[in-house]
N, C-alpha and C positions, 0 to 999 in steps of 0.2 A: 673243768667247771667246779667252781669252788663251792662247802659242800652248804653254806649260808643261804647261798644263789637259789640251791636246787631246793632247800626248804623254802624261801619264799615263793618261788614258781610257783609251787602247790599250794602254798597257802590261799594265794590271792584267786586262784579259780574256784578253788573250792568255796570261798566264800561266796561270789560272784552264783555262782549255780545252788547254791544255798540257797539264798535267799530270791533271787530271781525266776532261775529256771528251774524250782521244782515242778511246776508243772507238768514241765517237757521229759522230767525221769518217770513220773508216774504215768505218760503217756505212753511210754517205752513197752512199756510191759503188754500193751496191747497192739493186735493186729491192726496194723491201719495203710492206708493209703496215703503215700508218702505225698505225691503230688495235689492228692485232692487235701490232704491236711494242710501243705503250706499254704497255697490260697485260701484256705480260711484261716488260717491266722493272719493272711494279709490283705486279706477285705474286712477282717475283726481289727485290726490295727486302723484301716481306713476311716474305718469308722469313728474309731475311737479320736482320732486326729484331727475329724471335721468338730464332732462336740466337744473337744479340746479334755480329754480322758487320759493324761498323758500315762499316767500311771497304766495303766490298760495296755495303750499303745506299747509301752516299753515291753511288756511282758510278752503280747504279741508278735513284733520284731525279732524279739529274740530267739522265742520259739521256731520262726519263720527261720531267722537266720544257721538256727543250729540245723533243723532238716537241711535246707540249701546245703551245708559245708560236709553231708555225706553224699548225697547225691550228684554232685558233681553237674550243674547244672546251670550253663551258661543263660540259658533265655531265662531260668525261674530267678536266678540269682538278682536278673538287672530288673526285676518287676519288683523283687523283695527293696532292691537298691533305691526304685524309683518313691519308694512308700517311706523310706528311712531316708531318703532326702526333704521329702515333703514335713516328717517330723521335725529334723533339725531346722529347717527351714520356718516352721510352726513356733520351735520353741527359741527362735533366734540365736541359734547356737550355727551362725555363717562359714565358719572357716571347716565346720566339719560336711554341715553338706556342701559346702564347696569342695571338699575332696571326692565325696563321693559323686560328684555329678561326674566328676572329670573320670573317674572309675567307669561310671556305669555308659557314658559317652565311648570311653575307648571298647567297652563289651559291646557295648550297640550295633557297634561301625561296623564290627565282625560278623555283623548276623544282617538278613532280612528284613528288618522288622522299623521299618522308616517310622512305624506309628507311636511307636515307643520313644525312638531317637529324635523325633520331633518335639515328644513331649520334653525328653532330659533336654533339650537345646532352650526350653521353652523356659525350664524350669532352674536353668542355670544362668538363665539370665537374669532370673528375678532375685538369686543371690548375689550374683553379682553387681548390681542395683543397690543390694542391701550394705555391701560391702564399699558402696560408691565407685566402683570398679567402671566406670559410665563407656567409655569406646570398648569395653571387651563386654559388657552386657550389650550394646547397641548389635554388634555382631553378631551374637549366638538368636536376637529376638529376631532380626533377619533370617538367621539360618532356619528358625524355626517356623516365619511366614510363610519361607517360599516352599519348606517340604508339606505345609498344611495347605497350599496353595496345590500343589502337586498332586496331592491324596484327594483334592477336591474336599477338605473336611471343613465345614464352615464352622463346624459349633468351637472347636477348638482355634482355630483362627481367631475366633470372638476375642477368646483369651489373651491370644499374643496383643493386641490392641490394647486391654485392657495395662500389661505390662509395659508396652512402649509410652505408654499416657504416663504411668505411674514414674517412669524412666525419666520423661521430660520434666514434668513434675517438680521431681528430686535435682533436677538441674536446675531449677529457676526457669521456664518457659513454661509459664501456665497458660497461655495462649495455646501451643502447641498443643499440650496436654488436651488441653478444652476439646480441643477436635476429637483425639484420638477416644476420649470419653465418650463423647455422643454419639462418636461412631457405633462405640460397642453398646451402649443400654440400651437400643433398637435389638438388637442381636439375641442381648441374654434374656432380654423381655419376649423375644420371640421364640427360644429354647426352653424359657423356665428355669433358667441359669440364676437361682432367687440370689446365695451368695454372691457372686463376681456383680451381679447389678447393684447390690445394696453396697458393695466395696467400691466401683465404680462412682455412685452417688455420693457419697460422702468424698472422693478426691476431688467432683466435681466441684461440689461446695468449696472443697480446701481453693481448689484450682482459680473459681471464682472473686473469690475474697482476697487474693495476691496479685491479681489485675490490678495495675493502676488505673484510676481514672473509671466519671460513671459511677461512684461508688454506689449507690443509692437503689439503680438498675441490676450491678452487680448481686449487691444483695438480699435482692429480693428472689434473684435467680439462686443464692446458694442456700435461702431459705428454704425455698421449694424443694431441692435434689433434698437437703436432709431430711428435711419433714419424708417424702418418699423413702429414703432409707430407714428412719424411724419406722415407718410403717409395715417393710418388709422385716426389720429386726423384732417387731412385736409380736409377728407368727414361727420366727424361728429360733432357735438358741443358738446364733453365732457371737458368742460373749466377748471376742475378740473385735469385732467389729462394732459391740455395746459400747463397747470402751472407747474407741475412736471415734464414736459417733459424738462424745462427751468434748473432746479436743475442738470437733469442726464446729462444735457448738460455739464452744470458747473462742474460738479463732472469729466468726460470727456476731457474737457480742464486744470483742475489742474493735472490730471493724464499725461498730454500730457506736462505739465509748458507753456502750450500757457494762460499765466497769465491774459492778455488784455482779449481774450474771454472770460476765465472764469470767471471774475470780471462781464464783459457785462452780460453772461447769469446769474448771480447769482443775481446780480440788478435787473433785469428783474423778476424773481421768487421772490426776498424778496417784491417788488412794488406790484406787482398782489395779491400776498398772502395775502399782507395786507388790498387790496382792499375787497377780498373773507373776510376776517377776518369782515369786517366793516357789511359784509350783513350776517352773521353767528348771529352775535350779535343782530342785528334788527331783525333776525327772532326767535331767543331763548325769544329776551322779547314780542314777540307776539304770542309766543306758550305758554304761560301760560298756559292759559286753558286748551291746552294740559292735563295739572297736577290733575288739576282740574276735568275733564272728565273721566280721570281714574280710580281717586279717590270716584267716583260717582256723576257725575256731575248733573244726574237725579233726585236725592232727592235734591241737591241744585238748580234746575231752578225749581222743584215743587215749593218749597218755597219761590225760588226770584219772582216765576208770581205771589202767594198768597201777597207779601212783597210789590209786586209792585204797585197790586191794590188798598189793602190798604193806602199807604202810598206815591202813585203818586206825590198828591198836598203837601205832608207834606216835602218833601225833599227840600231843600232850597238850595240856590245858594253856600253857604259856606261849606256844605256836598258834592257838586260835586268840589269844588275846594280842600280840602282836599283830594277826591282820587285820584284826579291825579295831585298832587301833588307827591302823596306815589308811583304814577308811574312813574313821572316823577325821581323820588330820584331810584329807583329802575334800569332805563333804565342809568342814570346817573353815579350810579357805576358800572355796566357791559362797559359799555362806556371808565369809567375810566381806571379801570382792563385792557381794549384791548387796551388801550393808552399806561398803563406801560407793558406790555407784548413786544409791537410793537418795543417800545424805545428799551428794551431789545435784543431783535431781530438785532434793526437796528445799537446798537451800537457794538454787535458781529459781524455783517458786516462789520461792517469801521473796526474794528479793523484786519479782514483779509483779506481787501483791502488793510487798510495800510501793512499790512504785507506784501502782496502778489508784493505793487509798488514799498517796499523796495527793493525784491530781484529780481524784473523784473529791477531797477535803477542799481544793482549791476552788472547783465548780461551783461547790455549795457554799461556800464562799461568797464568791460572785453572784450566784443568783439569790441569796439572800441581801447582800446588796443592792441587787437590779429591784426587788420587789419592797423594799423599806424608799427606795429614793422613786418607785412605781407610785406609794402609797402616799407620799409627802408631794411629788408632784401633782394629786388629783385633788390633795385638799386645798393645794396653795391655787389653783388652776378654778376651781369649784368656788372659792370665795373670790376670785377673781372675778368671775360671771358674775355671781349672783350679785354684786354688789351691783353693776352697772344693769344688770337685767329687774331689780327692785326699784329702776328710776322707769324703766321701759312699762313693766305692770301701776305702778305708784301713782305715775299720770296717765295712764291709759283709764284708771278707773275714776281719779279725776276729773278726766276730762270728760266721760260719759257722767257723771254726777250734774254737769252745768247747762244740761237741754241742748246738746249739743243738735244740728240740724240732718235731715235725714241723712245727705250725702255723704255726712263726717262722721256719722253711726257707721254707716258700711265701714268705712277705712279704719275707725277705731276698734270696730270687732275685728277686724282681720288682723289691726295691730296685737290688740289682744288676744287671739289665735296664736299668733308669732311669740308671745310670749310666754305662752302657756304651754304652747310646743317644744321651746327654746328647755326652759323650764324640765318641761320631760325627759327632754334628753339628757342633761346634766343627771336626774334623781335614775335614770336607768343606768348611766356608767357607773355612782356610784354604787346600785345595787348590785350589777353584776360583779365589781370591783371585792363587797363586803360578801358575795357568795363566793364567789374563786379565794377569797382567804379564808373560809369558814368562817366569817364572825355574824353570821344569822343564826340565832336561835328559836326553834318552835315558840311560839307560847300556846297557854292552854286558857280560855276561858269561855262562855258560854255565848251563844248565838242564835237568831234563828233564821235557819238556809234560805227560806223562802224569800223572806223578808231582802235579806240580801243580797239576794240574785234580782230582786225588782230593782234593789238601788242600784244592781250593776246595770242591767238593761235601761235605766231612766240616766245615767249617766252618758251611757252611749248614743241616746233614740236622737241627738240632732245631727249627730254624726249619719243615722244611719237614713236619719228624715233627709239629709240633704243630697243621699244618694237612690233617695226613693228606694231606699231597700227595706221591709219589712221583719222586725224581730219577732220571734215567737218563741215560746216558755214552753215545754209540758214537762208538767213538777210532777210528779210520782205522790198523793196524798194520802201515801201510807208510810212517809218518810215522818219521823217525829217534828215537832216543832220548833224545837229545843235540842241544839247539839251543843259538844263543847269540842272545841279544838283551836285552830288558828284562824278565825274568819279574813284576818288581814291579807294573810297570805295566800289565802283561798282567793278573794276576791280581787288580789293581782294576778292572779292566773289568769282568771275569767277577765279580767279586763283584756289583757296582751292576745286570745285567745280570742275574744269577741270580736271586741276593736279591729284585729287581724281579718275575721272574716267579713268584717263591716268594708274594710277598706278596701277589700278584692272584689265587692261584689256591689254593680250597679244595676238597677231596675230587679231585684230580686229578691231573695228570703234567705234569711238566719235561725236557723232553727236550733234550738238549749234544751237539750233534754235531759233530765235529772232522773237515774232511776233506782230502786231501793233493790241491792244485790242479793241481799243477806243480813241478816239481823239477830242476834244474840240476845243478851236482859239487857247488858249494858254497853253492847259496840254494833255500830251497822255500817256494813260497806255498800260504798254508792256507787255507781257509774254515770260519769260525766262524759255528753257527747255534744259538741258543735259542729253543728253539719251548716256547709254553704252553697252556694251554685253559682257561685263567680267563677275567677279566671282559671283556678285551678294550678295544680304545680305539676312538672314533670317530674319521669321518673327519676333521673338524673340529681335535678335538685333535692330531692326528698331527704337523699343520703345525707346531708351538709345543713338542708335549713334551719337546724335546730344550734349549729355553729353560732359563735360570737361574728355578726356583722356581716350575717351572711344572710341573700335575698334570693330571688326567685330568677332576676337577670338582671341587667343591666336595663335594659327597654323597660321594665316591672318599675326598677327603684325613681325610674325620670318620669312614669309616669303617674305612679303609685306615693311616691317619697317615701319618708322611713328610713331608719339609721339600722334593720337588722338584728336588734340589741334583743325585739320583746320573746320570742320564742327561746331563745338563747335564756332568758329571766325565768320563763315558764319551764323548762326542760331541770333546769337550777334548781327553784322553790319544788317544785315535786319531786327529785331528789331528797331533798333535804326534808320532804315530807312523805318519804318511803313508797314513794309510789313514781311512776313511769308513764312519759306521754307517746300516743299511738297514731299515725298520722295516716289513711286511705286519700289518695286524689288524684285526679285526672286532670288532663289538660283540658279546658275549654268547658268541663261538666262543672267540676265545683271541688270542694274538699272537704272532709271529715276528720279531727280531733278527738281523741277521748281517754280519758285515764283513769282510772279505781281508786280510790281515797276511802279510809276507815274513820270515824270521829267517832267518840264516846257518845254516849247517850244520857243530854243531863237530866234533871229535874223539871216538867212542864211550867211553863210560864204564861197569867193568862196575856192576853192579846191586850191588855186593859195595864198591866202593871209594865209591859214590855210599849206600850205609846204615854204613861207616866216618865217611863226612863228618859225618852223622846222629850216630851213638855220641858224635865228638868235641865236640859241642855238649853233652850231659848233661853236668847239674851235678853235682857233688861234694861233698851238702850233708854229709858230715861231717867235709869238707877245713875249712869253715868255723866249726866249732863252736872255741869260745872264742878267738874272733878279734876284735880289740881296734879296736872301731870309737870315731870321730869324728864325730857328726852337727849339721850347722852348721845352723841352722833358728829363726829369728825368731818365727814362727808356733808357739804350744802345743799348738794342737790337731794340725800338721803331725807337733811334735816327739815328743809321744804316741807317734802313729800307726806315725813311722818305729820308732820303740824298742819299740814291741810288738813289729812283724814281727818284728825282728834277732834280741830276746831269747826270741821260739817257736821260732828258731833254733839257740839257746842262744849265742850272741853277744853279747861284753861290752858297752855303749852307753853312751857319754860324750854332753852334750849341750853345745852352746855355741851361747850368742842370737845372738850377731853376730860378725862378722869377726873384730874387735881381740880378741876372749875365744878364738876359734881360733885365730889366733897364739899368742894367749901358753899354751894347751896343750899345741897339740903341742911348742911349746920344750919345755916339763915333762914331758910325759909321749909313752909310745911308743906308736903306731898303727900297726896294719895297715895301713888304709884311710880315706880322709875325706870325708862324704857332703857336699855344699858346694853350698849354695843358693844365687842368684845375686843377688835383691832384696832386701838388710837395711838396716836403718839404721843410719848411719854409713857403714862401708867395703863393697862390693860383694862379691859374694863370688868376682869376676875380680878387684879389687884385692889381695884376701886372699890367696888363691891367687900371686899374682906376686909378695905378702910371703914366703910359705914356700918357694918355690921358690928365692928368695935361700940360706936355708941347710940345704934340705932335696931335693935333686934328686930322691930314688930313692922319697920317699914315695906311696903310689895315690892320688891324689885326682879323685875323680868329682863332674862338676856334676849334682847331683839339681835341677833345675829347671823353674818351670809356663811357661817363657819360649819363643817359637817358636824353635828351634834352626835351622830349616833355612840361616836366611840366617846366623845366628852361628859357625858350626861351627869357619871359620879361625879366629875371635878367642877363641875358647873352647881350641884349641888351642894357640894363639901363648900364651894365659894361663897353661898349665902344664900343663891339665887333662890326664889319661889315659883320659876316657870320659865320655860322658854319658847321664844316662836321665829321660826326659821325665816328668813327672808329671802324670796319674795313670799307675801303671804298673802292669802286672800282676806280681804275687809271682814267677814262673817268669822272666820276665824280670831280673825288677831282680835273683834269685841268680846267674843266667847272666852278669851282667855285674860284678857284684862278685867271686863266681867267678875270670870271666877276667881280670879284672883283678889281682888277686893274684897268681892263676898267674904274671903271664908278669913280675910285678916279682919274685917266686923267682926265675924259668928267669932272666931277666937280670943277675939278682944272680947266680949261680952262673958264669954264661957266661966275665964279667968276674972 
């Protein structure tokens, strides 16, 4: 032996027991009990290996393993062997406890001890699994059922189950798996086996989500198994299984195309793993000795304590920098290796983020798409209606203007019913429409509660007169009189809300109660409650009726009507005014509503300035008489309609089809006022309008149009206009606003 050789032998142990096993020399020195010492270093390694302590464990081991290699001891050996398979098994270092199982198998076989030889059969299956070794791991999980089947030992049987699941699994037969999993989480559930059930759960989920088919059912079952493993990892530190529980997630969210999550949870898992990765590798290059120890580590520390005595002072500086040096080179390319692995790893990642942010950019996409040609279809659909729904209202009010005879009273308020209905419905899809895009905003101004909770209830009372149902009020008169906030929106709620209980409830009572929560200097919260004793809702529905276009039943809507929309509107508006609706009912007894609103507290107002407000809204219908109108209207039937009203008025009425013939009128002749439709052929009736405005500043020009105004209103404005009024409109309106339109182009003529 050459004499290079025999300086390195001793180098490399000496280091090795350096820095590893000193413990096991300063052990030396004391009396101990050889066999009760290795068991505890190999229930202190066990230990260490479940909280994943590798550094510990290694030190453990080795300890463990150096007593074994004096004592000479077959049974303690393969107990040490089966703890130091379990490590490399932990730290996925396969090919090494794949050696040792086959080790501690052939010492098994030699002895008595089936319980043990069960386990290695058990436990060498699951590297070989790891190894994708699939027909030689299917054999050893056998071997290891039928000697647990044998021993009569259920709790570890649990286990083998647990591996066969995991086995199939890793084959592509998640069906199979499925079984073998449900089998076992009954089992570890009944042992206390907290790890294997929470390991078990999570493959369940894996198992679940690679079913074809069902997806939906699938998923709500591999929701459930995580969430339960989540909850078993929250009382315990199994950090290895934190990590995995992060993957099922992810697997879970692409199953789902919630892309964003599953990108999140998948980062999450690739970062952690990596970290686990970096302490796998410092603990494999400090298990050396492990190899060592196995291999008879006792004939080599006879010889290194002989090597060492001898040759203490001879060993020179340049011999301890050579060995670790070779351990350094060694710890370096392991190092490296989990570098290029890692990279590997990380660039499969980005490459199915990128993928995954493509077709998440494509969705949004599309559904940005779907929601611009959503929004242009309900405006073009909306002036659609109402255009022909303002010939339906226009003569209906007509024709009750002309003494019409009792019979054709009935028919024409029901037409008028019909129309006003019709009408609703349109202004609630597009409310729900401008609440699902956000474009409602609060406003803030002053109000008084009382006041407008009478007009909501005298709005409703023929509604409720005609179901013989009686409303009743109790207003709280410690509530100010004077609030500020959004009465508009307020008083859609209480409509959809009232209206609601009006309509469920015949021969019976409605009750509004208003009541003062809490009050500050300048803020009071109220609680709002409508109680009924109609038909009542089950509990079933309760969940959903606050849904878009959702009712109470099918038998409810045939005999009830309704399109579903208005709680759907109320649920929306209190959202979007910080507050939350609350819904108690029963079948056949009645129902209860109520929700908490805060409004500022304004300035008192008397009772006296607040019915002045009132007085200066009345119109001045005989301000109006032979006042020299303009009506711009494409539409014959529309233009009819408008020139009837004007002229019951006694209102002179010019008409013109289209923009270019309003231009060249008003040049010729003098107007009041000009009623100016917005859709004609040829020029717009925004176009038209920015024509006259060129040489006519101070003329009234109103957009009577069936178009949705709310989003138009600047460009309507920027176009010259001085008011607009939606069509269909009521008679009392449309005078109120031509009215004040005139008025105040006088008062500002005069002013100037």
């Amino acid at each position: 032996m050459s004499r290079a050789y025999t300086q390195y032998k001793y180098i490399v142990p000496f280091l090795l027991v350096c820095f590893v096993s000193a413990p096991l020399f300063a052990a030396q020195n004391k009396p101990i009990d050889t066999l009760a010492q290795i068991e505890t270093y190999r229930q202190d390694a066990i230990k260490a290996i479940t909280s994943q302590d590798f550094d510990i464990a290694v030190v453990n081991l080795n300890n463990a393993n150096k007593l074994v290699s004096q004592i000479k001891n077959t049974s303690v050996e393969s107990r040490v062997l089966l703890a130091s398979i379990d490590f490399n098994y932990q730290i996925q270092n396969y090919k090494k406890a794949s050696s040792e199982s086959k080790r501690v198998i052939s010492l098994l076989q030699k002895q008595d001890n089936k319980q043990d030889l069960a386990r290695a059969y058990n436990t060498y299956a699951l590297v070989l699994t790891a190894l994708e070794e699939f027909n030689q791991a299917s054999i050893f999980f056998k071997k290891a059922d039928a000697m647990y089947t044998l021993l009569n030992d259920d709790e570890n049987q649990s286990r083998v189950l647990l591996g066969i699941g995991t086995l199939e699994l890793r084959q592509g037969n998640p069906k199979n798996a499925l079984n073998y999993f449900d089998a076992a989480i009954p089992l570890f559930q009944s042992f206390n086996f907290s790890y294997e059930e929470a390991s078990a759960q999570l493959n369940k989920a894996e198992a679940l989500v690679s079913i074809e088919g069902e997806a939906s059912n699938q998923v709500s079952l591999a929701k459930n198994a995580l969430e339960i493993a989540k909850s078993i990892l929250e009382s315990n530190s199994y950090s290895d299984l934190r990590i995995d529980s992060f993957k099922t997630a992810s697997l879970i969210a692409f199953k789902e195309k919630d892309y964003i999550a599953g990108e999140r949870d998948l980062m999450r898992f690739t970062t952690q793993k990596d970290s686990v990765q970096q302490a796998y590798i410092a603990s494999i290059s400090r298990g050396l000795d492990v190899e060592l120890s196995l291999n008879g580590v006792n004939e080599v520390n006879i010889t290194l304590q002989n090597d060492l005595d001898k040759s203490k002072r001879s060993i020179n500086f340049s011999k301890l920098t050579n060995g670790l040096s070779i351990a350094l080179i060694i710890i370096l390319s392991l190092l490296t290796l989990s570098l290029y692995k890692n990279n590997n790893l990380r660039a499969k990642a980005n490459e199915l983020l990128q993928d995954k942010n493509n077709e998440l950019m494509l969705a949004k996409e599309k559904a940005e798409k779907a929601s611009l040609a959503k929004a242009q279809f309900l405006s073009t659909i909306t002036h659609e209606l109402r255009t022909p729904l303002y010939a339906v209202t226009g003569l209906t009010h007509l024709l009750m203007e002309e003494n019409p005879k009792e019979y054709q009273k009935e028919h024409l308020n029901s037409l008028k019913f019909s129309g006003e209905y019709l009408l609703s419905l349109i202004n609630n899809i597009l409310d729900l429409n401008k609440l699902e895009a956000n474009k409602v905003e609060v406003e803030k101004t002053t109000f008084n509660l009382q006041k407008r909770m009478q007009d909501v209830i005298i709005a409703l009372k023929k509604s409720a007169d005609d179901r013989k149902t009686k409303i009743h009020l109790e207003f709280d008169e410690s509530i100010p009189s004077t609030l500020s906030g959004d009465p508009l929106k307020l008083s859609q709620v209480l409509i959809n809300l009232i209206g609601n209980s009006v309509k469920f409830t015949q021969n019976g009572d409605v009750f509004i109660r208003v009541r003062n929560m809490d009050r500050t200097n300048d803020k009071i919260a109220l609680h709002f409650e409508i109680e009924d004793n109609g038909v009542g809702i089950s509990k079933k529905k309760q969940k959903s009726i606050f849904e878009t276009f959702s009712q109470g039943s099918l038998q409810i809507n045939r005999k009830f009507g309704g399109t579903g929309l208005g709680l759907s509107i109320v649920k929306n508006l209190l959202e979007l005014m910080n507050s939350k609706i609350h819904l108690e009912s029963e079948l056949g007894k009645g129902s209860k509503f109520w929700f908490y609103i805060s409004f500022q507290v304004a300035e008192e107002r008397s009772d006296k300035a607040i019915q002045q407000s009132i007085e200066a809204r009345d119109i001045d219908y005989k301000s109006l008489e032979n006042k020299h109108v303009l009506v711009v209207e494409d539409n014959k039937i529309n233009q009819m309609i408008t020139k009837k009203i004007l002229e019951k008025n006694n209102m002179r009425c010019l008409v013109a089809d289209n923009g270019t013939d309003a231009i060249k009128m008003v040049k010729e002749n003098v107007f009041d006022i000009v009623l100016m439709d917005i859709h004609m052929p040829g020029i717009s009736g925004i176009e038209a309008t920015q024509e006259i405005r060129k040489f006519d500043e101070q003329l009234p020009i109103i957009a009577l149009t069936a178009v949705t105004i709310d989003e138009n209103l600047d460009e309507f404005y920027r176009a010259g206009f001085n008011e607009i009024i939606p069509k269909p409109f009521k008679p009392e309106y449309f005078f109120e606003k031509i009215s004040s339109t005139i008025a105040n182009k006088v008062s500002s003529t005069s002013s100037s």
